[in-house]
N, C-alpha and C positions, 0 to 999 in steps of 0.2 A: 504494500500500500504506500499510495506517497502522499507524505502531508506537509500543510506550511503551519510555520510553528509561530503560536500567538502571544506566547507568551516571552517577556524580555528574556530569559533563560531557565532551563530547569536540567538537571539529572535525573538519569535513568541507568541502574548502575553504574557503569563508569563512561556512559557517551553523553556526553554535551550539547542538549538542546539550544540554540538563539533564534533571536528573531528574527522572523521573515524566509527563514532558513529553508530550502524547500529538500524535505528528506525521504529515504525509502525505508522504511523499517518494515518489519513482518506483520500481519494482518493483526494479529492479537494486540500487539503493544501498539500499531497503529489506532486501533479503534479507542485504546484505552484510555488513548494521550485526547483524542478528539472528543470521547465520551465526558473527558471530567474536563474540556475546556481547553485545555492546552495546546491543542490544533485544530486545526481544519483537513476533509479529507480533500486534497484536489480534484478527486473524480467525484466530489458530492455526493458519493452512497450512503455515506456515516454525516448522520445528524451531527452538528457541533452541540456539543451541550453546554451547560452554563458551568462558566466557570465556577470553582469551589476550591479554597485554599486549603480546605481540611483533607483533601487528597493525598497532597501534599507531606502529611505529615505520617502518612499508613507507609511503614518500613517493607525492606523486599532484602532480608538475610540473604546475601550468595553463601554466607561459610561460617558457622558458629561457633567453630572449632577455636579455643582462648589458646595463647602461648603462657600459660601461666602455670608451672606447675608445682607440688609442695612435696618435700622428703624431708621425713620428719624421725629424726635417729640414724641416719645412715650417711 
């Protein structure tokens, strides 16, 4: 899917959305970015929806795994 991005910038794991930016991403995370506002779909299939800040703030873990480990007596 390709979409133009409306927002001044955002992440998405480690790729860098800006503005006006016109992108190809995969169907999923296209719709998702255009679903909560973030873009627009070029080929107008996918509704824009209204933007909402509190998107924004719902996390997407790639790796859980802590470097932190404890030995205790040895």
């Amino acid at each position: 899917m390709q979409i133009k991005v409306l927002e001044e910038k955002f992440l998405d794991g480690r790729d860098v959305f800006q503005k006006d930016e016109i992108r190809t991403v995969d169907d999923e995370r296209g719709r998702r970015f255009v679903e909560y506002g973030w873009a627009e779909d070029v080929a107008g299939v996918v509704k824009t929806g209204d933007r909402d800040k509190s998107h924004g703030r719902n996390l997407d873990i790639q790796n859980s795994t802590l470097g932190v480990t404890d030995k205790v007596g040895g």
